[in-house]
N, C-alpha and C positions, 0 to 999 in steps of 0.2 A: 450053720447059718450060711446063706447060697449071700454073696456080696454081690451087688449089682455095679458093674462098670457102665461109671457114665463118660461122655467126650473128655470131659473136665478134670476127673479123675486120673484116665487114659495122660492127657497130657503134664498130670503131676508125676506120675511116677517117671516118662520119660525126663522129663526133667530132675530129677530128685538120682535117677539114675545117670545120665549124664553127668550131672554134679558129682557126684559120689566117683565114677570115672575119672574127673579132673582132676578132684583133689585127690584122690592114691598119685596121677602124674605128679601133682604138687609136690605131695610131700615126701615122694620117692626119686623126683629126679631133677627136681628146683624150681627155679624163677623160670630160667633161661630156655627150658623145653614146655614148657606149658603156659608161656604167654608171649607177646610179639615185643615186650620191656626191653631197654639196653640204658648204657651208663649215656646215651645220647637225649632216649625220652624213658627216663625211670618211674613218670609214675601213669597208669593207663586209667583203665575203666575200673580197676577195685579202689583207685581212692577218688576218683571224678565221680561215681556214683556209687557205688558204693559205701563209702565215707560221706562225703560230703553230701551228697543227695541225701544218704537214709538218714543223716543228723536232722536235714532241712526236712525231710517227709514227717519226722517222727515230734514236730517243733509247736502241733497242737496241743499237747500233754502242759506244757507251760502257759500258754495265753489261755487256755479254758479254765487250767486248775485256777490261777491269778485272777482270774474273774470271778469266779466262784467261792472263791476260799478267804480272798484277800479284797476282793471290790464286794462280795458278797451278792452279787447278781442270780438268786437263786434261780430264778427261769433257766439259768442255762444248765444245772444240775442235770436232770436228764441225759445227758450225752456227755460229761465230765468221766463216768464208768469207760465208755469205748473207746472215750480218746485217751484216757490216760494205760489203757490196755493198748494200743496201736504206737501209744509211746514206747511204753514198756519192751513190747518187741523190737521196735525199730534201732531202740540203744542196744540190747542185746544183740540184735543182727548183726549191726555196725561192728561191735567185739567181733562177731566170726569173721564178718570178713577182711576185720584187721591181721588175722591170725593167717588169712592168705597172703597178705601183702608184705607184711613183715618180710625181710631175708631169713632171722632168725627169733621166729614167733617165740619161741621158748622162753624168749627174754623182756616179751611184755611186762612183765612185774617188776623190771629196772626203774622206772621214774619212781617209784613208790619210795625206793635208798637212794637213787643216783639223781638228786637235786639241780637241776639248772634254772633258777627261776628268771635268766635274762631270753630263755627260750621260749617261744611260740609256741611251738609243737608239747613242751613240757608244760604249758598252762592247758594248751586242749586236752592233754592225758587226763592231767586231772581232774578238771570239770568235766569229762566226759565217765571218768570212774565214780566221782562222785556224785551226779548227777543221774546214772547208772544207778547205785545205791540208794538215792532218793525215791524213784522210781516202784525202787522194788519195796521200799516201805507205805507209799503211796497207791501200791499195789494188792500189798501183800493184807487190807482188810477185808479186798474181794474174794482173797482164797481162803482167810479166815471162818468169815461168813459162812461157806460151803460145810465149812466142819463147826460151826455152830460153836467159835472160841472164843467167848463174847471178853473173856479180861485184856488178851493180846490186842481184842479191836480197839477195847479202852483205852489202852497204855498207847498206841498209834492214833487215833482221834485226839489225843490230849495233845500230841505236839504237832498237829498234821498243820497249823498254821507256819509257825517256825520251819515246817519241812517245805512247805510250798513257797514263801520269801525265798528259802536258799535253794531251793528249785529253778525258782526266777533269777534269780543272780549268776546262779552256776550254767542258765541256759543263753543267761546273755553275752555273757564272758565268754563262752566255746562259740555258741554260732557267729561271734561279731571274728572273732580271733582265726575262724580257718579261710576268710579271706584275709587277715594280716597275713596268712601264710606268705600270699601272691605280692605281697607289695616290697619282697627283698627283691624283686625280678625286672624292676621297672623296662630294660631293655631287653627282656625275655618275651614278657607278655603283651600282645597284642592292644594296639591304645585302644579297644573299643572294650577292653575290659579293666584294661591296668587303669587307676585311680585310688589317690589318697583317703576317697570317700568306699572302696571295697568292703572295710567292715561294717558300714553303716548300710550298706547295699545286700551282706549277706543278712544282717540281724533285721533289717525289714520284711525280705522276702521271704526269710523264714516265719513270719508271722503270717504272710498272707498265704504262705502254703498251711501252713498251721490249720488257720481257716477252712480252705479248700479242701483242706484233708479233712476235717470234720465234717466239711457237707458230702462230701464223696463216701464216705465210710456211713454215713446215717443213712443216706442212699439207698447205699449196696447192701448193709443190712437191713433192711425195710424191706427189699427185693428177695433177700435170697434167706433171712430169717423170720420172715413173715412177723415182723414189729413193726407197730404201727411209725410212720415217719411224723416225724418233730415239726413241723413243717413251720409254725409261729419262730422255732428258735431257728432254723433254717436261713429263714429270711432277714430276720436279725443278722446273721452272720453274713449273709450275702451284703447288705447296706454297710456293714464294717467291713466287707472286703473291698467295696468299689473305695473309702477313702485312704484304707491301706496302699493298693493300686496307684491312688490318685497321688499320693506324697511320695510312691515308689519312682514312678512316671516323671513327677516334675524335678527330683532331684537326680535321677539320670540323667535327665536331656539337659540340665542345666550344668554337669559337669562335665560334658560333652562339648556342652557350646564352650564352658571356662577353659576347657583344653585343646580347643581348635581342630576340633576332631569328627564336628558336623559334617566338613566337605569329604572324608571320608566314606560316608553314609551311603553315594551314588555312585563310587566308582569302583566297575564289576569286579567281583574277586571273590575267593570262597570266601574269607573271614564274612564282605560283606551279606554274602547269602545268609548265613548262617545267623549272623547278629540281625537282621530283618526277620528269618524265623521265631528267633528269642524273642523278641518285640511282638512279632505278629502274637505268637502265643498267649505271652504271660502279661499285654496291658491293652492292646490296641482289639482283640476279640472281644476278651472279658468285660471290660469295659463299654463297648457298644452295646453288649448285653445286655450287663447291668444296669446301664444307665436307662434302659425301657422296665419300665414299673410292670410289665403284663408278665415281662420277663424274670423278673426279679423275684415276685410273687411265686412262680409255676416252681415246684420240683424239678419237672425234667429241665425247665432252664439254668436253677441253679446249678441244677446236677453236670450241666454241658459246660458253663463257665466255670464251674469248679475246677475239670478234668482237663481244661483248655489253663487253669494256670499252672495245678500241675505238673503240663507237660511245658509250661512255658519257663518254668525254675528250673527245670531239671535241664533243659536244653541251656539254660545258663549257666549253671555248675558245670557243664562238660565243655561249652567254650570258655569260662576262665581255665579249666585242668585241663584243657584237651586242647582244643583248635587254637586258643589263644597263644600257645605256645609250640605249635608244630612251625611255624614260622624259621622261627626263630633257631629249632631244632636242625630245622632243613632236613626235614620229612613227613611225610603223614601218618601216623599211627592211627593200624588199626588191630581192634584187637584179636587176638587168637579164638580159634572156636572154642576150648577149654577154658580160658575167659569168662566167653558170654555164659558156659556151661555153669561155672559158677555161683556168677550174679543171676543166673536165672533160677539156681536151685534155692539161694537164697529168697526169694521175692515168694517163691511156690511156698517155702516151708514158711516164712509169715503168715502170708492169705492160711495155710493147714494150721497153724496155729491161734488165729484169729477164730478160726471156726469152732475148734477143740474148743478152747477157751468159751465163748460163746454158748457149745453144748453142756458141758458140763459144771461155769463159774455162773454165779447173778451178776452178768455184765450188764444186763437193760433191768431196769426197775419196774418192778410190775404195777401194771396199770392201776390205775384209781377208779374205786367201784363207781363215782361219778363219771368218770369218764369214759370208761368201758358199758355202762349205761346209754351215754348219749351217740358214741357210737354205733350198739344196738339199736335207737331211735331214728337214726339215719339210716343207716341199713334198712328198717321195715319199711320207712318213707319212701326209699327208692323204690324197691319192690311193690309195696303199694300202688304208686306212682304208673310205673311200668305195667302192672297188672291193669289198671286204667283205661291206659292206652289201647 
């Protein structure tokens, strides 16, 4: 079989090999020689994006299934399969790339005997293993399916409500809890991101990337798996992101003004750049978007504010781990090129597993003969149409 390289390809495997490069540095010669880390700024880009981001990427798997499963909003079933698969990787991910950041990975399995339950970090372990676990049983009727094992699907459909409550609980308690992380820091982290209100600021944003991720991935499969797009539930989801946005926005700026930290906002400096990027991105685009109905309606516009927020969380998560605290470090970290090699080979083998998964799992629901009918009836209409002309 002659395999055809395409650009796309081309640049997975560089990446996949780069990776695979870094990590032998990793775990042959440590921390210290394969990234720009010290005991000054210990944590860089594997737990600013890495962690934190692929929690907050992977945070649609929760607010869809919980609509679906527990508000019972059938319409939105259709795209409950690919978000809870985009879940499913993105906590998986998150484990590898824990496995880089650890000093000594080997010892992941300590929280499981070694109890601290006045710990932070010890409550995200958990909700993130067990949550993990949830996941893959949430998962694991799509791979059933495939092998036609209709009692294991029963015995998992009979508790899939119970599974999806503590889905919800377990997703609220981690994404609210790795901004507690930041708030042992007050004199560390920068005032445009340090506030008492952090956990409620990560557990919202994570919902509306949740969102975003949903219409970005229905998208992107639509385009490049040739599935028709959802476009009725699309849109729905757009109108529940402009007032996620909208309660995101006013309780920002409102603990901003409670902490006298508006005047801030104008005077030059990198935090201030950076923090008007994060804004620009994740409330002040999206938002003019969405708020036009032409816009709201179109694909491609949900599809551009989708990508616009995003990229506007993500730029948030690495100024609270990153820039928020280079200050204070008294320096700027940046990170090593085996680093970026990392978190890039991670993000390539998602997207290659999304796809696999995709070819070979019942991720999208096969059409309805009504509805693949009237799609057909459109279809000749146009051509008809056209023929006309």
């Amino acid at each position: 079989m002659k395999i055809k390289f395409t650009f796309w390809k081309l640049v997975f495997l560089f990446l996949m090999a780069a990776g695979f490069y870094a990590t032998v540095v990793r775990f042959t010669e440590g921390l210290g020689p394969s990234t720009n880390l010290s005991d000054q700024f210990p944590w860089g880009i594997w737990i600013g994006f890495d962690v934190l981001c692929g929690v907050m990427l992977a945070a649609g798997g929760f607010t869809l299934t919980a609509a679906v499963h527990i508000f019972n909003i059938k319409r939105l079933r259709p795209i409950v399969r690919p978000t809870i698969l985009t879940a499913f990787l993105g906590y998986v991910l998150v484990c590898v790339a824990l496995m880089f950041d650890l000093g000594r990975p080997y010892r992941i399995w300590h929280p499981l005997i070694m109890r601290n339950p006045h710990s932070v970090m010890f409550e995200v372990a958990y909700c993130v293993m067990l949550y993990t676990t949830v996941l893959s049983l949430e998962f694991a009727p799509i791979v059933l399916e495939r092998f036609n094992l209709q009692k294991p699907i029963k015995i998992i459909r009979g508790i899939l409500v119970p599974l999806v409550i503590g889905g919800v609980i377990l997703s609220t308690l981690h994404q609210s809890s790795l901004g507690t992380l930041y708030l042992i820091m007050p004199e560390k982290l920068h005032p445009f991101w340090y506030s008492p209100l952090l956990p409620v600021f990560f557990f919202i944003s994570a919902i509306a990337v949740g969102l975003a991720m949903t219409i970005f991935e229905s998208s992107m499969s639509s385009k490049h798996f040739g599935r028709q797009l959802e476009l009725p539930i699309l849109q729905e989801l757009g109108r529940v992101l402009v007032v996620v946005l909208s309660v995101y926005g006013v309780l920002r700026f409102e603990d901003l003004l409670h902490r006298g930290v508006l005047k801030l906002m104008f005077q030059p400096g990198y935090e201030m750049y950076l923090f008007w990027l994060e804004i620009a991105l994740s409330l002040i685009l999206p938002l003019l978007l969405l708020a036009q109905r032409k816009v709201r309606m179109s694909a491609g516009g949900l599809y551009v504010a989708a990508v616009l927020v995003v990229l506007g969380f993500i730029t948030n998560r690495l100024n609270v781990s990153i820039t928020g605290l280079e200050s204070a470090a008294g320096m700027h970290y940046v990170p090593k090129w085996t680093e970026i090699a990392v978190t890039g080979a991670i993000i390539a083998a998602g997207f290659a597993l999304f796809g696999l998964a995709e070819q070979y799992l019942p991720i999208f629901p096969a059409e309805q003969p009504q509805r693949a009918l009237e799609r057909q009836s459109a279809i000749a209409t146009t051509v008809l149409e056209h023929a006309g002309d």
